[in-house]
C-alpha positions in Angstrom: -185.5 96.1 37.0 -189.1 95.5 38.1 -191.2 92.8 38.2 -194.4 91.7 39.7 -194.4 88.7 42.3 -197.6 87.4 43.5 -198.7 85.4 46.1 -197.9 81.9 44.2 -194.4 83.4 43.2 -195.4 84.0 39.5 -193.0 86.6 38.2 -194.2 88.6 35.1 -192.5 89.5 32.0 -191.7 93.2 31.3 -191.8 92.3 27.5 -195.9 93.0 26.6 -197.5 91.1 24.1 -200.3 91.5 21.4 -203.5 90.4 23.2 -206.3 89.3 20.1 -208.2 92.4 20.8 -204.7 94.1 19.6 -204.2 95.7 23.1 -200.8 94.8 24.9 -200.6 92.4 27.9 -197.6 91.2 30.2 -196.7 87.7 29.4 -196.1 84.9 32.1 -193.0 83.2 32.9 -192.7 79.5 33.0 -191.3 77.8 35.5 -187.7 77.5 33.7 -187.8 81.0 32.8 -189.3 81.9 36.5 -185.4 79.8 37.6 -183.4 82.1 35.5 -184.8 84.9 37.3 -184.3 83.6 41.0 -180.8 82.0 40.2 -179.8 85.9 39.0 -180.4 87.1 42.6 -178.0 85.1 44.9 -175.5 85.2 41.7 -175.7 89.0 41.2 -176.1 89.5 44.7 -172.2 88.1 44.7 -171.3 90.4 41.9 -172.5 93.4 43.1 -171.1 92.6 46.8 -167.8 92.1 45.1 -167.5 94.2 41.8 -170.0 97.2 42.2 -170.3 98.2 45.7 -166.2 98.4 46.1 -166.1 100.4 43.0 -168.2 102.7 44.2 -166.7 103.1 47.7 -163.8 103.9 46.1 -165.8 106.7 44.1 -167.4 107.4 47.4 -163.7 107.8 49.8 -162.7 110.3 47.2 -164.8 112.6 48.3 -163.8 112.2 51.9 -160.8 114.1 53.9 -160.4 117.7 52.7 -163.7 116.9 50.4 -164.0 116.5 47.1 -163.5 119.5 45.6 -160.0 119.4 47.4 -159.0 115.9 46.7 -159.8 116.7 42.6 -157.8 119.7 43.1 -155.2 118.2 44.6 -154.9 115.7 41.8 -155.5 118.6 38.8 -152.5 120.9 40.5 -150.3 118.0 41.5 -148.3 115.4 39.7 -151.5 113.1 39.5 -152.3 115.3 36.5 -148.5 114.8 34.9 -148.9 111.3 35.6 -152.6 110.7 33.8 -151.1 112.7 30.6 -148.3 110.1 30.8 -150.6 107.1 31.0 -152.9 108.4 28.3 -149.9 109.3 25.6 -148.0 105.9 26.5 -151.3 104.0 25.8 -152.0 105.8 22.6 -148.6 105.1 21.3 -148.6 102.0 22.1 -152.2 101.6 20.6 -150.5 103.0 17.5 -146.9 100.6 17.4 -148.9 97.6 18.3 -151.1 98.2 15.5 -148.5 98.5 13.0 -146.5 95.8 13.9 -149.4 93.3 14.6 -151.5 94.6 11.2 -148.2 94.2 9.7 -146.8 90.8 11.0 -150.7 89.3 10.7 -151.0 90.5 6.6 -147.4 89.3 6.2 -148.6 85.8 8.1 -151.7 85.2 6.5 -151.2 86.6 2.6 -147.8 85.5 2.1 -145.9 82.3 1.7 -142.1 82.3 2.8 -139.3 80.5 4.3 -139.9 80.6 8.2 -143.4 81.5 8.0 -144.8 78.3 10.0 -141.6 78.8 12.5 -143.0 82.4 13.1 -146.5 82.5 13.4 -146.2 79.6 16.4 -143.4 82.4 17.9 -145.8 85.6 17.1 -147.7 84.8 20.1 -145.1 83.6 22.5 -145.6 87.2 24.4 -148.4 85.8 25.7 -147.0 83.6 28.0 -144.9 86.0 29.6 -146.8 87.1 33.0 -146.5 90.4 33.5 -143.4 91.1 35.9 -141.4 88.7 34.0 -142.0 90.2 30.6 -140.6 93.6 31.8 -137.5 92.1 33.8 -136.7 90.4 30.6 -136.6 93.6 28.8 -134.8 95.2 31.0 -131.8 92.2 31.4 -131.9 92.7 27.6 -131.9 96.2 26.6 -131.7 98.9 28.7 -127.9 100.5 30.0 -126.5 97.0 31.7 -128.5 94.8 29.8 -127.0 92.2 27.3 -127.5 93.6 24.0 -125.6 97.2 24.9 -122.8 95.6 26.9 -122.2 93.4 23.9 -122.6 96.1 21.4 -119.9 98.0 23.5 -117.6 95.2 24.1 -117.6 93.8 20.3 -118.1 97.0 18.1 -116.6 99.9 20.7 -120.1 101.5 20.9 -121.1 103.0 24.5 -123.9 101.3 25.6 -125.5 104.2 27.0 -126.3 105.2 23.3 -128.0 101.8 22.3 -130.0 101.4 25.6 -133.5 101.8 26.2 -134.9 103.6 28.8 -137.7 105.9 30.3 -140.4 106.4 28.2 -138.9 104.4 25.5 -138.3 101.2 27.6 -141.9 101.4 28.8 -143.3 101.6 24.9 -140.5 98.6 24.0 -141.9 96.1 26.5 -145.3 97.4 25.4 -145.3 97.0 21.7 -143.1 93.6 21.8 -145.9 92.2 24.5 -149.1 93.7 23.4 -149.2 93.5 19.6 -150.7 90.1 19.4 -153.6 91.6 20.2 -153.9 92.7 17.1 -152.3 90.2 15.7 -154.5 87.8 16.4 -157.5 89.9 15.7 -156.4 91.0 12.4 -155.3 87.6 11.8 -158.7 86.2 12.6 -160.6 88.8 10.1 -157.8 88.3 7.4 -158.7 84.4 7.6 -162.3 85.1 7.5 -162.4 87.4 4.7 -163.9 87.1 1.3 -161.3 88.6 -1.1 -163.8 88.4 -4.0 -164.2 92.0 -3.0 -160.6 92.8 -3.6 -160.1 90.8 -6.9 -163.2 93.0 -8.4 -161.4 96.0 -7.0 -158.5 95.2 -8.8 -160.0 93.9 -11.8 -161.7 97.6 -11.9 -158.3 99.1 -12.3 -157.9 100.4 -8.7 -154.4 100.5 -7.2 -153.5 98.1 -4.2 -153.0 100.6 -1.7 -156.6 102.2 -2.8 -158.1 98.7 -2.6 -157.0 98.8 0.9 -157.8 101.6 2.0 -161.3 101.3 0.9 -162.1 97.7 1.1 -159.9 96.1 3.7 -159.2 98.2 6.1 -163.1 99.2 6.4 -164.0 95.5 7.1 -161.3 94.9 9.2 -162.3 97.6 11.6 -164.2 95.3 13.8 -160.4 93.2 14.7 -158.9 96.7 14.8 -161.1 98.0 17.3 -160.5 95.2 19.5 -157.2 95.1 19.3 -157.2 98.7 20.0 -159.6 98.2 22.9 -157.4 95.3 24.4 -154.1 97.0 24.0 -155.2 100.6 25.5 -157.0 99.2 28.5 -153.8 96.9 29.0 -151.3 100.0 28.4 -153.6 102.2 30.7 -153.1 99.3 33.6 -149.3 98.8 33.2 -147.2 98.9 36.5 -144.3 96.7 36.0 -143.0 98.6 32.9 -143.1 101.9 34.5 -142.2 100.6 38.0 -139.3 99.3 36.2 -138.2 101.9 34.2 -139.1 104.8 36.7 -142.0 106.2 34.7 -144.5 107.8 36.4 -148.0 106.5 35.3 -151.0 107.1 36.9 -151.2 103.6 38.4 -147.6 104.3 39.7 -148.9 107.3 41.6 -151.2 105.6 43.1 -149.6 102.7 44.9 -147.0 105.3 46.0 -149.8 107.8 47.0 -151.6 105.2 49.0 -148.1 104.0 50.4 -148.3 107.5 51.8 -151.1 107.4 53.6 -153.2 109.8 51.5 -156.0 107.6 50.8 -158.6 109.6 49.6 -156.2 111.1 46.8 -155.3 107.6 46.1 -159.1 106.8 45.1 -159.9 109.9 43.3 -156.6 109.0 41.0 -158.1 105.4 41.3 -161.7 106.7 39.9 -160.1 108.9 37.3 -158.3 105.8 35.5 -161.2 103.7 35.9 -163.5 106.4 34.4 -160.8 107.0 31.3 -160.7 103.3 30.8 -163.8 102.8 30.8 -164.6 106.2 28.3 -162.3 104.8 26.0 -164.6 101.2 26.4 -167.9 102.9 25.4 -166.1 105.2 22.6 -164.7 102.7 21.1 -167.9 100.3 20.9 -169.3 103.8 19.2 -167.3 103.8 16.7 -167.5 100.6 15.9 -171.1 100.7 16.5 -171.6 103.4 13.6 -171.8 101.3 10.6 -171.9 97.3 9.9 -169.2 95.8 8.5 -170.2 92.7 6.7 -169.7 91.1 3.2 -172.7 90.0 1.7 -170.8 87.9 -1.1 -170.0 84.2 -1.3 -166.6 84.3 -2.7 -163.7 82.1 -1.2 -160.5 82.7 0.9 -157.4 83.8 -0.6 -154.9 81.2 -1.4 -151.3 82.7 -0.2 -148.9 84.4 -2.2 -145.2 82.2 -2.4 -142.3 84.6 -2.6 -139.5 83.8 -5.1 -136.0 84.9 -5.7 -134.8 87.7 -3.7 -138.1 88.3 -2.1 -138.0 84.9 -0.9 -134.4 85.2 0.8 -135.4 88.6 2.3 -138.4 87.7 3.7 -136.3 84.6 5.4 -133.5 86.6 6.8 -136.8 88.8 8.0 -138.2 85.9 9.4 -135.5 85.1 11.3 -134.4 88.5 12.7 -138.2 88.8 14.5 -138.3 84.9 15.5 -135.1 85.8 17.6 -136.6 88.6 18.9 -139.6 86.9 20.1 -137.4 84.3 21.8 -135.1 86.4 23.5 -137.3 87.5 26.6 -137.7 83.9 27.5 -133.9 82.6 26.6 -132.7 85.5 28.5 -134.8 84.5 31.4 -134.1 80.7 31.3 -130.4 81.8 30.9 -130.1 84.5 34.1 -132.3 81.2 35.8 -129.3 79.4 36.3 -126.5 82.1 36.9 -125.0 82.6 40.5 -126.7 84.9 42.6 -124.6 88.9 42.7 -122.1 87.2 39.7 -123.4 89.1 37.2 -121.4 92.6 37.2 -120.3 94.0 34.4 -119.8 91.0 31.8 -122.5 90.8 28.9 -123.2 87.6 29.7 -123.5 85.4 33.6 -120.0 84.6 34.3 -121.0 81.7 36.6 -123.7 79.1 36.0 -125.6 76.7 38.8 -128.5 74.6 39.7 -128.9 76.1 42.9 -131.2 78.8 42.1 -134.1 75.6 40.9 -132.8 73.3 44.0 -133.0 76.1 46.8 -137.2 76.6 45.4 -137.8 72.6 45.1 -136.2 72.0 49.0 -136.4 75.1 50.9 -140.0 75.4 52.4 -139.8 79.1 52.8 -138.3 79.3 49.2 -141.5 76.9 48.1 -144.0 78.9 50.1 -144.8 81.5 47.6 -145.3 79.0 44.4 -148.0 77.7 47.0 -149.2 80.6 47.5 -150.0 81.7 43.7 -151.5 78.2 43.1 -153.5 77.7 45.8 -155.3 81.4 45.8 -155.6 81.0 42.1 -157.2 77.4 42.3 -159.9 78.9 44.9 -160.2 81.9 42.7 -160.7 80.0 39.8 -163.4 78.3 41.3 -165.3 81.1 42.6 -165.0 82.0 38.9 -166.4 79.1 37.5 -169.4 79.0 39.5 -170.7 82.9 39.0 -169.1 83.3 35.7 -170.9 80.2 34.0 -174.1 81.2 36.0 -174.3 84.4 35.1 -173.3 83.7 31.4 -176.6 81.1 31.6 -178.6 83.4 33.3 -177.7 86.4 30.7 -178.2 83.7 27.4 -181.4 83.2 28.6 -182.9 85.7 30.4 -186.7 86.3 30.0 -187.2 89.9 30.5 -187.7 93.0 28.6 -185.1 95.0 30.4 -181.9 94.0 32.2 -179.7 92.2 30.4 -177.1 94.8 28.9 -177.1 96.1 32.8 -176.3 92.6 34.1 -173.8 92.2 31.0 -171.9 95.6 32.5 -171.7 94.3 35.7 -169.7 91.1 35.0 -167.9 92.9 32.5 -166.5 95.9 34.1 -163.7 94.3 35.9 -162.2 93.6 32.4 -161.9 97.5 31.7 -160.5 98.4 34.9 -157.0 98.2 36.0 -155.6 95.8 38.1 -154.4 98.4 40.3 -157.6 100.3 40.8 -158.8 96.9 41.0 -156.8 96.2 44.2 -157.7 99.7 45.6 -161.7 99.1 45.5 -160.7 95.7 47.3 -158.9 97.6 49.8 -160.6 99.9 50.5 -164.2 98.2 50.6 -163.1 95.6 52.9 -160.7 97.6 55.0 -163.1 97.9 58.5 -166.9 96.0 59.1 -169.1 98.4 57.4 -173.0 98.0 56.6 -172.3 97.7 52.9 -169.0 94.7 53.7 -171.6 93.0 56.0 -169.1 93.3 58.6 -166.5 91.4 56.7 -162.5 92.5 56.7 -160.3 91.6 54.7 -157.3 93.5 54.3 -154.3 91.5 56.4 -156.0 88.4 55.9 -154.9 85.7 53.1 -158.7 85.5 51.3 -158.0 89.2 49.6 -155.9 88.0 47.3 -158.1 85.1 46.0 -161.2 87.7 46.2 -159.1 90.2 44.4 -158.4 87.5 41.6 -162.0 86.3 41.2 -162.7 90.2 40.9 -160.2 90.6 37.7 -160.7 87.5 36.1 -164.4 86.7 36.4 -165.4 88.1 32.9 -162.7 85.1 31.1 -165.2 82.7 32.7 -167.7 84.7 31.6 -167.0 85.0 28.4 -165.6 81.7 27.3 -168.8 79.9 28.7 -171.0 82.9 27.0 -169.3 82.1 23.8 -170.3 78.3 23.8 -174.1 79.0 25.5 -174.4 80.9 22.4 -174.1 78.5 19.9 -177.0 76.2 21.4 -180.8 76.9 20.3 -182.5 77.2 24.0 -184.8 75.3 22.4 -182.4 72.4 23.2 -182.6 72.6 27.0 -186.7 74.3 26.8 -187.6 70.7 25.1 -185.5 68.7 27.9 -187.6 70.9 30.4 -191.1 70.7 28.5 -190.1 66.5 29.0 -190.3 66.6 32.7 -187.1 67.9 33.5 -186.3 70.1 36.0 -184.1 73.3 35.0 -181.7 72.3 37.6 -181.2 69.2 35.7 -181.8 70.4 32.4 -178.3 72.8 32.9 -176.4 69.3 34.3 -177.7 67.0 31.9 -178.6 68.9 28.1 -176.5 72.3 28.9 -173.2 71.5 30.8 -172.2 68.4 27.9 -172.3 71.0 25.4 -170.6 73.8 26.9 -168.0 72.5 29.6 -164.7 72.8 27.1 -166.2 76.9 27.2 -166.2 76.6 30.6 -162.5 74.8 31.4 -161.2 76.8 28.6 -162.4 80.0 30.9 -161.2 78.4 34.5 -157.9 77.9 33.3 -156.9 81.2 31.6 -158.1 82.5 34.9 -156.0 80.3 36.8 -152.9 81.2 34.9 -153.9 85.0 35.0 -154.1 84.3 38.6 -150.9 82.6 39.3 -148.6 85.3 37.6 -150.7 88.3 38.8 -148.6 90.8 40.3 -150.6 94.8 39.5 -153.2 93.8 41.9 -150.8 91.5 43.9 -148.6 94.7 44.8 -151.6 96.5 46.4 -153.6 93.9 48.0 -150.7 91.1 49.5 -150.9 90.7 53.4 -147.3 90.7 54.8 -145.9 87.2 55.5 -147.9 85.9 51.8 -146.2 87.2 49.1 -147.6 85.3 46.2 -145.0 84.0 43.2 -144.7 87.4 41.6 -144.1 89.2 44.4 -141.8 86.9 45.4 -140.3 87.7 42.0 -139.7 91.4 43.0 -138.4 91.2 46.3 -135.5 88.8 44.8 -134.7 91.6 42.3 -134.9 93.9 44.6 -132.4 92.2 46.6 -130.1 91.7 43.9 -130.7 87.7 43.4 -131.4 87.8 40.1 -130.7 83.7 38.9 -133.5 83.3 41.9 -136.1 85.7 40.6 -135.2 84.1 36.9 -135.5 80.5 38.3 -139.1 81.7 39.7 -139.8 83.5 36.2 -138.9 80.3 34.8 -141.2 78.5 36.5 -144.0 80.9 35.6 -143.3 80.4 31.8 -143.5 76.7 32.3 -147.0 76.4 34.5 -148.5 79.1 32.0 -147.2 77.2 28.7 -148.5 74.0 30.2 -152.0 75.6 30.9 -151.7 77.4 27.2 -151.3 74.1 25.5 -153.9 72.1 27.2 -156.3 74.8 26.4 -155.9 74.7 22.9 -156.1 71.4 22.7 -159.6 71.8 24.2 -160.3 74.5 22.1 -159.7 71.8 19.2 -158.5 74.2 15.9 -157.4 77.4 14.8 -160.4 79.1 14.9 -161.3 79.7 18.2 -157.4 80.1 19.3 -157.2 83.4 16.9 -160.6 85.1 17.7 -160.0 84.6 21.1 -158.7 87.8 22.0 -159.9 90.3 19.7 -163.9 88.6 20.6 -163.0 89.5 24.1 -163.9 93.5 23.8 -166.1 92.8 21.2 -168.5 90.3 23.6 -167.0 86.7 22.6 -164.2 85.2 24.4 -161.0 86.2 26.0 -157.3 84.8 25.9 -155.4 85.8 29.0 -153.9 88.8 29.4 -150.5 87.6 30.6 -149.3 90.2 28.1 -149.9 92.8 30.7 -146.8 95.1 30.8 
């Protein structure tokens, strides 16, 4: 980016100008516009310190050791290799199961009438609220060789529940697809909503079968929510950890904590750079093909009233209804039910023999049992308000940014974090601020508590970002360029015209990056300094241990805070409308729900 600054600090625009003698001149900035451009230094000086210089010091350490030529070998002949294939195929499955069952449940939702359906879409998005960790556990107390569901079958109907378990590959892909299709739920739900079905009636008016008008008409305008969704839902599945740690799969993201664990730490960040380059490849390939055609109806017609079943249709679709909303509720009953069983009780019955408050009184009035709720809170408040501040700026700055060239670059650089994986995430962290360098300015951070709120504001700047971007963009800058042409500074022109119109955006943002932050385990695992485990890995260590009412009552806890913060945000988000394009607008460029959902 270059631009001219002269003795009086007047900054030049990139973007030339007719002059009357029809040659091309530089325009000048005014003084607001000459604000944006300062206020993007210190602001992009923090992103940059933070997001793009450890990204490519990771880059950078794996070419050290043996050199690179070695370290890439060693991850080509190795199980590093094995372990990428496994990442890629689980994500493309589960890219293709969440899109059935999401396109499926969202056309069921939104085109049909039934008994249950109100009951149902409220429970479609429940996964949401299940952090990580906890979503996985819950899977696993449910379904795989000692969970309920095969104990039961085996006690009631004589089956052996090895035969009706799920496990390895299949358990990984089960906690996927029951936690990451509302992704595309929500995205195709939001395009359903939106959709002119003129288009269809002419279709079908024409003579053309249902499944052709489909395949020609809805699907093609609908490709914009699909490739969201698919975006969302890959990038997710590439980052999962808790599934596979769970159910001993070895993703890439697995091999590299353990790698790392092992001392190898240039191995560790060339497996780090490959999954961020693959996530990212599938980022920019995506936004291709998407980016091929435009997908827009140019008619005027009007929404599609729903269809009401009748007779046997009706009864089916309600015993349907009912089967999936007991589905979606079982994660969080089984949770709040192991919450209050005895600690080691649990054996070989399908269900807690013994039941007690304990588990909830023990976190409430032991300090050291209190400690890592505190943790998760406090590094997440402090996070979140990192957050606020360079995610809003830079989401002002980019809105209205005055020069010819730049802003697509600065876009990338807030946005990156949201492609990468939590876990390479944690590894640039690491390994940026591991010893003073010239490029940490000296500053360590690996042992010390302020990693894990730096590690946070790292993976959850870009929900600030967007949320506030999404509200900038719906106000004219003439709005705050006639509060400025008045006499008004731009400083007050942001706190005074700007900041009333925009700060739901803006709290919407913080506190989907607070909850992110307080169940956060991926980049948790690898960046935690021993003695300040934060809630989730709090979480681990009592299953690990075998206490698992106490990791429950913990889970528990999680559910509540992020269901709290859930509700309140869409009661500042005021309507349906927002609520369902939030996700799907998140890869697209609009704004982000949390990705809680992350398996």
């Amino acid at each position: 980016m270059s631009h001219a600054v002269s003795t009086q600090t007047e900054v030049t625009a990139l973007a030339a100008q007719p002059s009357p003698g029809g040659r091309r001149r530089k325009r000048r900035l005014t003084p607001g516009e000459r604000f944006i451009v300062f206020l993007a230094l210190p602001v992009f000086a923090v992103i940059v310190f933070f997001v793009v210089l450890p990204m490519l010091q990771t880059a950078a350490q794996s070419t050290g050791g043996n050199g690179f030529w070695a370290n890439y070998a060693n991850f080509i002949s190795g199980g590093s290799q094995r372990a990428l294939v496994t990442s890629i195929g689980t994500s493309l499955a589960t890219v293709v199961l969440c899109a059935i069952v999401g396109t499926a449940l969202a056309v069921l939702l939104t085109r049909f009438d039934f008994p249950g359906r109100r009951i149902l879409s409220v429970l479609a998005v429940l996964p949401l609220a299940l952090p990580s960790l906890i979503g996985a556990i819950a899977f696993t107390l449910l379904y795989n060789e000692t969970g309920i569901f095969p104990r039961a079958a085996e006690a009631l109907l004589g089956i052996d529940a090895g035969l009706v378990s799920v496990t390895g590959v299949g358990g990984v892909l089960l906690v996927h697809v029951l936690t990451m299709y509302p992704y595309f739920y929500l995205s195709v739900s939001a395009g359903l909503a939106g959709m002119d079905t003129s288009l269809e009636e002419a279709a079908a008016g024409l003579g053309a079968p249902k499944w052709k008008v489909w395949a020609t008409i809805v699907l093609p305008m609908l490709t914009p929510a699909l490739v969201a969704g698919a975006l969302l839902t890959f990038m997710t599945s590439m980052a999962s950890f808790t599934a596979p740690q769970l159910y001993n799969v070895q993703t890439l993201t697995m091999q590299i904590v353990s790698t790392r664990v092992g001392g190898n730490y240039e191995l560790a960040a060339a497996q780090s750079t490959v999954l961020a380059v693959v996530s990212i490849g599938f980022l920019f390939l995506m936004r291709w093909y998407q980016g091929r055609q435009t997908y827009r109806s140019l008619s005027k017609g009007i929404q599609r009233s729903r269809t009401r079943t009748t007779g046997w249709t009706s009864a089916l679709a309600g015993i349907g209804s009912l089967i999936l909303s007991l589905i979606l509720i079982a994660p969080v009953a089984a949770i709040v039910l192991v919450s209050f069983s005895r600690n080691r009780s649990w054996t070989t019955q399908v269900l807690p023999p013994e039941y007690t408050l304990d588990n909830y009184l023990s976190i409430f009035t032991d300090p050291e049992a209190l400690f890592p709720i505190n943790v998760s809170l406090q590094m997440a408040f402090y996070a979140t308000l990192v957050a606020v501040v360079i995610g809003a700026a830079a989401a002002w700055i980019i809105s209205r940014w005055p020069l010819a060239r730049g802003r697509g670059l600065l876009d990338a650089m807030v946005m990156v974090p949201w492609a990468l994986p939590g876990t390479v995430i944690g590894v640039n962290v690491v390994t940026a601020f591991a010893t003073p360098t010239w490029s940490n300015l000296g500053l360590v951070l690996v042992g010390s508590l302020l990693i894990l709120p730096v590690a946070y504001f790292v993976r959850y700047v870009p929900l600030v970002f967007r949320e506030t971007s999404a509200s900038i963009d719906t106000i004219d800058p003439s709005v705050d360029e006639a509060a400025q042409s008045l006499g008004a500074s731009p400083i007050r022109s942001i706190m005074t015209v700007v900041m009333p119109l925009v700060w739901k955006g803006v709290l919407a943002g913080a506190l989907l990056a607070f909850i992110d932050g307080v169940g956060e385990y991926v980049a948790s695992a690898v960046v935690y300094p021993v003695g300040y485990p934060p809630m989730s890995i709090e979480i681990y260590n009592r299953l690990y241990s075998a206490d698992l009412g106490s990791a429950a009552a913990y889970g528990a806890l999680q559910i509540g805070i992020i269901f709290v913060v859930l509700v309140v945000v869409n009661l500042i988000e005021r309507g349906p409308r927002r609520t369902a394009a939030a996700v799907p607008t998140a890869a697209a460029g609009g704004a982000a729900l949390p990705a809680t959902a992350v398996a």
